[in-house]
C-alpha positions as CSV (number, residue, x, y, z in Angstrom):
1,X,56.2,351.0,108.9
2,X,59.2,352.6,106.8
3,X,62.3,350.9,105.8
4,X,64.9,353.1,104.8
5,X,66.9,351.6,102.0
6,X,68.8,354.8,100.5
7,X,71.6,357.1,102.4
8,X,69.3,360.2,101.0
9,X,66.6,358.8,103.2
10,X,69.1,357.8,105.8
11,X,70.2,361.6,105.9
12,X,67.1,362.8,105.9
13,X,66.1,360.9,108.8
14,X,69.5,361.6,110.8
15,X,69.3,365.2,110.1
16,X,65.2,365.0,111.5
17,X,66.9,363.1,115.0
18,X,69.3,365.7,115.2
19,X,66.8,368.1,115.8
20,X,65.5,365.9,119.1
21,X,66.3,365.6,122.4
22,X,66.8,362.1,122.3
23,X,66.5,359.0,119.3
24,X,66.1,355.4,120.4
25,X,67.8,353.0,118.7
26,X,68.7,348.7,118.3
27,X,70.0,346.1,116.7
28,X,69.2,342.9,114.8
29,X,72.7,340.7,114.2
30,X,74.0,337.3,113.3
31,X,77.1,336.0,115.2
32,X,77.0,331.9,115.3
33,X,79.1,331.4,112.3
34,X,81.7,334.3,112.8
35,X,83.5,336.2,115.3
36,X,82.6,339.5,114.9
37,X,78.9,340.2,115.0
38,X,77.1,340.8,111.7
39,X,75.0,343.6,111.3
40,X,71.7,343.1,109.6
41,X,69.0,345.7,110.9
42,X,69.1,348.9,112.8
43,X,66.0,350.2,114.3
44,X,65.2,353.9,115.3
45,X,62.8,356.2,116.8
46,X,61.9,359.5,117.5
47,X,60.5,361.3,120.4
48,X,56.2,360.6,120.1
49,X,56.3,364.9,120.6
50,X,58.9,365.7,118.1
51,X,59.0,369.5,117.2
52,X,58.7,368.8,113.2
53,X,55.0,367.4,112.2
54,X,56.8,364.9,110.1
55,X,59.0,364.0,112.4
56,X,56.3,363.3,115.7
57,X,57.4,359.8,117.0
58,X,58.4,358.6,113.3
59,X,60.1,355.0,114.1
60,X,61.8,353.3,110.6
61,X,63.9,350.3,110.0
62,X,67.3,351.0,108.7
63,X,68.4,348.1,106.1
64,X,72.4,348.0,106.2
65,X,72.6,344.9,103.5
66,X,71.1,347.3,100.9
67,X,73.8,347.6,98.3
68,X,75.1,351.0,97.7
69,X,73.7,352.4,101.1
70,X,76.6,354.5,103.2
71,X,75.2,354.5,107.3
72,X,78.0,357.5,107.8
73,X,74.3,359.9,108.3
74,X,73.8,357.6,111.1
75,X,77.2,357.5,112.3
76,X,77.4,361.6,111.6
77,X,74.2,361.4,114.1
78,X,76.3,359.5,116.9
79,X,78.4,362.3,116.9
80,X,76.3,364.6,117.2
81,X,76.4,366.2,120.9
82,X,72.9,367.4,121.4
83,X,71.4,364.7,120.9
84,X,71.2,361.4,123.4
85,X,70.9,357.9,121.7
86,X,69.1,356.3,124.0
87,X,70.0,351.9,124.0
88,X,69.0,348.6,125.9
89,X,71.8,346.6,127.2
90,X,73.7,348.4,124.7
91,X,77.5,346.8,124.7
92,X,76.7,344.2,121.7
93,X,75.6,346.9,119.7
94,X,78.1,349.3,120.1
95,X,80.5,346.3,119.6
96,X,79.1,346.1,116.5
97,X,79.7,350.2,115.2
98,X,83.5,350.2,116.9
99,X,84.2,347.2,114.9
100,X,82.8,348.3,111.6
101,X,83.2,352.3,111.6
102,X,85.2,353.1,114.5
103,X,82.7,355.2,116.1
104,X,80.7,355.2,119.4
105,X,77.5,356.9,120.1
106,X,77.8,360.0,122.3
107,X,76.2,360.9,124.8
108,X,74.3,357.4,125.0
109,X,71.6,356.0,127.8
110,X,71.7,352.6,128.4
111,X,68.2,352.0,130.0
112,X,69.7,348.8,131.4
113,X,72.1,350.2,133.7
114,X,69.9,353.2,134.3
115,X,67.0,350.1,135.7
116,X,69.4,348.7,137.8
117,X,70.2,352.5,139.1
118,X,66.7,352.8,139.7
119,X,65.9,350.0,141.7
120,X,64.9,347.3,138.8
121,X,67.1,344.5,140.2
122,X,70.1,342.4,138.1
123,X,70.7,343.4,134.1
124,X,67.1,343.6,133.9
125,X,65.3,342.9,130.7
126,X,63.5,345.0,128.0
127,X,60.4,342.6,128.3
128,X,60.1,343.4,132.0
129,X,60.5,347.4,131.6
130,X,58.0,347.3,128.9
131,X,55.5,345.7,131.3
132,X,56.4,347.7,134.3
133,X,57.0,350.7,132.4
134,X,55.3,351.1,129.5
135,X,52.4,348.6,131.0
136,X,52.0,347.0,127.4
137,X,52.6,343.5,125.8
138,X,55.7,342.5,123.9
139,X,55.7,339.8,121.3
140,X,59.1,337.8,121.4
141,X,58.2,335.3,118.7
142,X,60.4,336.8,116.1
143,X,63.2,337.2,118.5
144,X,65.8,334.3,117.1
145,X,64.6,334.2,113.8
146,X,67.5,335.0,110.8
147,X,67.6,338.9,110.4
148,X,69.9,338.4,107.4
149,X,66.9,337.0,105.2
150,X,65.3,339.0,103.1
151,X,62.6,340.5,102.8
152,X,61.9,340.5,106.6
153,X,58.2,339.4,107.2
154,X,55.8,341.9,109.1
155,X,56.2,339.8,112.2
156,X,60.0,340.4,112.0
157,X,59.0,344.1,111.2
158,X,56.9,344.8,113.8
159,X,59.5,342.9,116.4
160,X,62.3,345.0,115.6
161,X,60.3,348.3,115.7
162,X,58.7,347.5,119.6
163,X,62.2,347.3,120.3
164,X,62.6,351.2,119.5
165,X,58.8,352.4,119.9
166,X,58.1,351.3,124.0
167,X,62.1,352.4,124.6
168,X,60.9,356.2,124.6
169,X,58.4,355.5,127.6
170,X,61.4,353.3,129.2
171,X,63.6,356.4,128.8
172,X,61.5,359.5,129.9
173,X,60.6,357.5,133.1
174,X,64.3,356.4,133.9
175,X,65.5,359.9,132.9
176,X,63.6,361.4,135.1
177,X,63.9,359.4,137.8
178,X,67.7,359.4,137.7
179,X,66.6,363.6,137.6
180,X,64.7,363.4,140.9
181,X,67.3,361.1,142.8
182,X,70.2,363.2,142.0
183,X,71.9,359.7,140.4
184,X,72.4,360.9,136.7
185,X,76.2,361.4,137.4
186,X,75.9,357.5,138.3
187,X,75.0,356.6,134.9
188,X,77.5,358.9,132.9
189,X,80.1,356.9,134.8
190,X,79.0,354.0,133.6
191,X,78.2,355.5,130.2
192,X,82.0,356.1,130.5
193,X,82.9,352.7,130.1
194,X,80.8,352.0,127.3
195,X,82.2,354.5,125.6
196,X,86.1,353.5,126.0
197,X,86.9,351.9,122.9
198,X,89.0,349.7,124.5
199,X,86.1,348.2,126.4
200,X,85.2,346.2,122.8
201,X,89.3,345.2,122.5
202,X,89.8,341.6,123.1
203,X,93.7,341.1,122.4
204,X,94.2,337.6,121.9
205,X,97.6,337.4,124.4
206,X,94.8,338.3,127.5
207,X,91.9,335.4,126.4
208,X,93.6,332.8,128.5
209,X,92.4,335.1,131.6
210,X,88.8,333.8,130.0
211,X,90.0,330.2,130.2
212,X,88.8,328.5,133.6
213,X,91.6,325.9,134.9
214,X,91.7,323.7,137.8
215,X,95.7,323.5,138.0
216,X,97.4,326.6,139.6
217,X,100.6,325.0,137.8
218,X,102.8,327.9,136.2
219,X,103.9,325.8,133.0
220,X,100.2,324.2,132.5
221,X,99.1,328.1,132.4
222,X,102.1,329.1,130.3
223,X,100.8,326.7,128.1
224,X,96.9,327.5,128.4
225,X,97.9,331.0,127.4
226,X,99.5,330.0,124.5
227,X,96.5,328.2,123.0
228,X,94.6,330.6,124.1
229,X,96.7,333.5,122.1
230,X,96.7,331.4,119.1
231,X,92.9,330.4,119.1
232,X,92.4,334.3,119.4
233,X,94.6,335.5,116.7
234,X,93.5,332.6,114.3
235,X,89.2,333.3,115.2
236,X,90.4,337.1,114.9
237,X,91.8,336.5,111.4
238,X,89.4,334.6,109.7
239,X,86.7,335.9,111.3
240,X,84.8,332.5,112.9
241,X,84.1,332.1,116.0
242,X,86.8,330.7,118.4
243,X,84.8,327.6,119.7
244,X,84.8,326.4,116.1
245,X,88.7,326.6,115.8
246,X,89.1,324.5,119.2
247,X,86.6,324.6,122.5
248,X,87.3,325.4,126.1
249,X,87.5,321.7,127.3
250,X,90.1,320.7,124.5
251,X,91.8,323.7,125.2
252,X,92.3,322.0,128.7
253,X,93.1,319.0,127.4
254,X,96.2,320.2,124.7
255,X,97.5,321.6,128.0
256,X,97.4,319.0,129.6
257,X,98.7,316.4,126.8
258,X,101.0,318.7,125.7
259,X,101.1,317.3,121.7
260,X,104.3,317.1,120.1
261,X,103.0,316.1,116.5
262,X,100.1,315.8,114.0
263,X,100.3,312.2,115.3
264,X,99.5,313.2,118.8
265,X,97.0,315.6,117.9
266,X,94.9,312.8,116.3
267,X,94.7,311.0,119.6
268,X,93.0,313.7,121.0
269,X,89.4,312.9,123.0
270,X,88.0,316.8,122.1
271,X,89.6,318.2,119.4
272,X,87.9,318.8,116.2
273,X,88.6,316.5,113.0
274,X,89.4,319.4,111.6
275,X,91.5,320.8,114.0
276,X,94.4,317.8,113.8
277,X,95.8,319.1,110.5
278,X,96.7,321.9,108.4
279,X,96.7,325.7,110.2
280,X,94.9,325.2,113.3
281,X,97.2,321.7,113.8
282,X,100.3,323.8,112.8
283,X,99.3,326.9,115.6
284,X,98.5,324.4,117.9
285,X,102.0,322.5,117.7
286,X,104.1,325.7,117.7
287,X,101.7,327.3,120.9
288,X,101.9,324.2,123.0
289,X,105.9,324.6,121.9
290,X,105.9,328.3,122.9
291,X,104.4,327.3,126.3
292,X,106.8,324.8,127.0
293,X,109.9,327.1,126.6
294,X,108.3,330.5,128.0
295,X,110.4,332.1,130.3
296,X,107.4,334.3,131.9
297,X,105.3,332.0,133.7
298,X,101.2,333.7,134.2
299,X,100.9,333.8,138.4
300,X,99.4,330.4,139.6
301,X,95.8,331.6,140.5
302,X,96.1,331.4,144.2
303,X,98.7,333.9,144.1
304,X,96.5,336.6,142.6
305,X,94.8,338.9,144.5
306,X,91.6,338.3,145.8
307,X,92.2,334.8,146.2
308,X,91.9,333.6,148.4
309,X,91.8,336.3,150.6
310,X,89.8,336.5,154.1
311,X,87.1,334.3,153.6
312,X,85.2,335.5,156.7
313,X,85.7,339.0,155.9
314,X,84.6,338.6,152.1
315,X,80.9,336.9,154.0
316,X,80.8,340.3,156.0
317,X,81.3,342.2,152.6
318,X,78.7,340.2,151.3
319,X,76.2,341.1,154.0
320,X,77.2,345.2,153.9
321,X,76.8,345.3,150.4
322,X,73.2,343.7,150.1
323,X,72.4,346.1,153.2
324,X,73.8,349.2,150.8
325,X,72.3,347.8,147.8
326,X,68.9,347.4,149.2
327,X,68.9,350.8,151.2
328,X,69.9,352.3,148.5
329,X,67.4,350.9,145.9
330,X,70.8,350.0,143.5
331,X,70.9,346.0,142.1
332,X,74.1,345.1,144.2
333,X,75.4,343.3,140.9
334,X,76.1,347.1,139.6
335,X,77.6,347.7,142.7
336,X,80.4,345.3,142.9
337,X,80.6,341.4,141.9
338,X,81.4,338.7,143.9
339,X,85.5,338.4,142.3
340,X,85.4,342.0,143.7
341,X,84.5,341.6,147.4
342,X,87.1,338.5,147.7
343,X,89.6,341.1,145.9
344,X,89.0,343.4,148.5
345,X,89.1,340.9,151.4
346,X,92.6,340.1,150.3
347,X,93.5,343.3,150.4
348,X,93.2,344.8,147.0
349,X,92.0,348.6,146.6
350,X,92.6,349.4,143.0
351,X,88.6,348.7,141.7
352,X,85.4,350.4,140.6
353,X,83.7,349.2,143.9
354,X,85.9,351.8,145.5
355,X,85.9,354.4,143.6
356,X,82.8,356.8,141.9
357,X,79.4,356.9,143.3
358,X,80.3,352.7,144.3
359,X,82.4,354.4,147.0
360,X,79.7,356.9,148.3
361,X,77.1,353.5,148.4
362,X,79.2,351.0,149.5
363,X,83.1,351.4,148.8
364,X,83.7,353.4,151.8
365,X,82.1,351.4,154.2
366,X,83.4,348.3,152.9
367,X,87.7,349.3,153.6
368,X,85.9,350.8,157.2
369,X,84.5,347.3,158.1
370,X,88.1,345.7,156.5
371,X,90.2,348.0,158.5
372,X,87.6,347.0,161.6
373,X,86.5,350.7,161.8
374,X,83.0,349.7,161.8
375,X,80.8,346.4,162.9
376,X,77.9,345.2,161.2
377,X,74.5,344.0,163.8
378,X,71.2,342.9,163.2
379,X,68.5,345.1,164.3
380,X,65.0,343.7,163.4
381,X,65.0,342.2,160.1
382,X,68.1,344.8,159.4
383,X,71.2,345.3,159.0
384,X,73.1,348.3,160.9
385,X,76.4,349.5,160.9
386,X,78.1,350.2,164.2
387,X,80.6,352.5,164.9
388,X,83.7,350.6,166.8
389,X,85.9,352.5,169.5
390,X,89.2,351.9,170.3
């Protein structure tokens, strides 16, 4: 069990990976007290029949709160083209290197998405691939324990490392399967997205969209939005987290109210103590202000697409995609989501559902049956598409 705690060693180890097919890697990080995710640990592995004798299926801990050590090796290695860094579930870590260094590791495999392409079911978990996989235990003890204390215990240790050391199994049986099925063009897609850096963008004038309000009323959600932006900006800026500058539910209730003064602010139900004066009271005032006077009013809900669309067509939509999903051994949740099928119920055609490999599952049939091209009958204990005449 090394720990790598100087960038020579770092290099060293990078320079070893880039010399392998494939590294697996993690991350260990602290996010209740700020906004942006802390880094405290990276984990990584090489391949168990690495070329260099030194090298054969080394896994280390890499210690980023070591003074005076640079992680560019490690960011050099994400750059690095022959080489795939191979992730579980890996958004929140990526999150974490756009944020900090700018940089995205390329090509990646997320064996998350790749399960889910193979017939593993909904955003399936590292614990189950290990069992199903890599048929072997994993200990999850150490699993919300604080990764920024140091020095990390050997239960910690040896934690963080099964994270890397049962990923390589994970990987060589996804990747090939993906191989034999002809679907590794169905992950790169996705792969695609992860990569976008603007996939880890949160712009603080869009977090009302996050917001979930029972009144469709224009001004309410000119007024929502405004909070919203400001909460943002303000969690953004002094890096906390937003529910500690105000919550969801007083959120609601500011829009609502509507405050006009510090005075009003302390009547507040849900509001913070220490969210009634000074900057947050100040942002507050002047957003609920903003919302008031805005001229362009956000689209009451039910006038957005997909809502509320053709109820009785989104319930056939429903049925043809767990039909696809199922036939095609594909967790219908990668497929398309709920929002989407009442999107395209209403009439909208401008989503991932209908476009990529989606399309050749599911997409196509979906705008057949919504045009009334195609039927849908029960035969058995399954469903079957039937071609309409007219």
């Amino acid at each position: 069990m090394r720990t790598i705690t100087t960038t020579a060693d770092l290099s060293a180890f990078c320079e070893m990976a880039k010399a392998q097919p494939y590294v697996t890697l993690d991350t260990e990080f602290l996010r209740e007290r700020t906004y942006y995710s802390k880094l405290c640990l990276i984990q990584a592995a090489l391949p168990p029949a690495a070329t260099s004798q030194s090298a054969g299926g080394e896994a280390v801990l890499i210690d980023p709160l070591v003074e005076g050590l640079s992680l560019e090796p490690l960011y050099d290695l994400f750059r690095h083209k022959d080489t795939i860094k191979v992730f579980h579930a890996a958004r929140q870590d990526l999150e974490i290197f756009v944020h900090d260094a700018g940089v995205l590791p390329d090509p990646l495999f997320d064996t998350q998405i790749a399960a889910m392409v193979c017939g593993f079911g909904e955003q399936v978990g590292y614990e189950t691939l290990v069992k199903k996989i890599a048929r072997q235990p994993l200990d999850k003890s150490s699993r919300f324990t604080d990764w920024s204390h140091r020095p990390l215990s050997d239960a910690q240790a040896s934690y963080a490392l099964a994270d890397v050391t049962h990923l390589r199994a994970i990987y060589e049986h996804l990747a090939a399967q993906l191989q034999k099925t002809g679907r590794a063009p169905w992950l790169a897609e996705e792969a695609a997205v992860l990569l976008d850096p603007e996939t880890y963008i949160t712009r603080p004038e869009d977090a009302w969209q996050r917001v979930r309000t029972r009144s469709g009323s224009p001004r309410f959600l000119a007024v929502v939005r405004e909070l919203a932006r400001f909460r943002e900006a303000y969690a953004q800026e002094r890096d906390v987290p937003r529910n500690r500058v105000f919550k969801d539910d007083a959120l609601i209730e500011l829009a609502s109210t509507k405050p006009q003064s510090e005075a009003d602010l302390g009547k507040s139900r849900l509001l913070l103590r220490e969210a009634r004066r000074g900057d947050i009271a100040t942002g507050i005032l002047a957003a609920v202000k903003a919302g008031i006077e805005a001229r362009d009013l956000p689209k009451p809900v039910h006038d957005e697409p997909g809502r509320p669309g053709n109820a009785a067509l989104a319930d056939l939509l429903r049925v043809l995609l767990k039909a696809k999903s199922d036939a095609a051994g594909v967790a219908s949740r990668l497929i398309a989501s709920a929002a989407d099928l009442d999107a395209i119920a209403s009439g909208a055609r401008d989503l991932p559902a209908l476009h990529g490999w989606r399309a050749e599952v599911f997409g196509h049939d979906a705008l057949r049956l919504a045009a009334g091209e195609i039927a849908l009958s029960a035969e058995g204990g399954a469903v079957r598409v039937v071609e309409l005449t007219r």
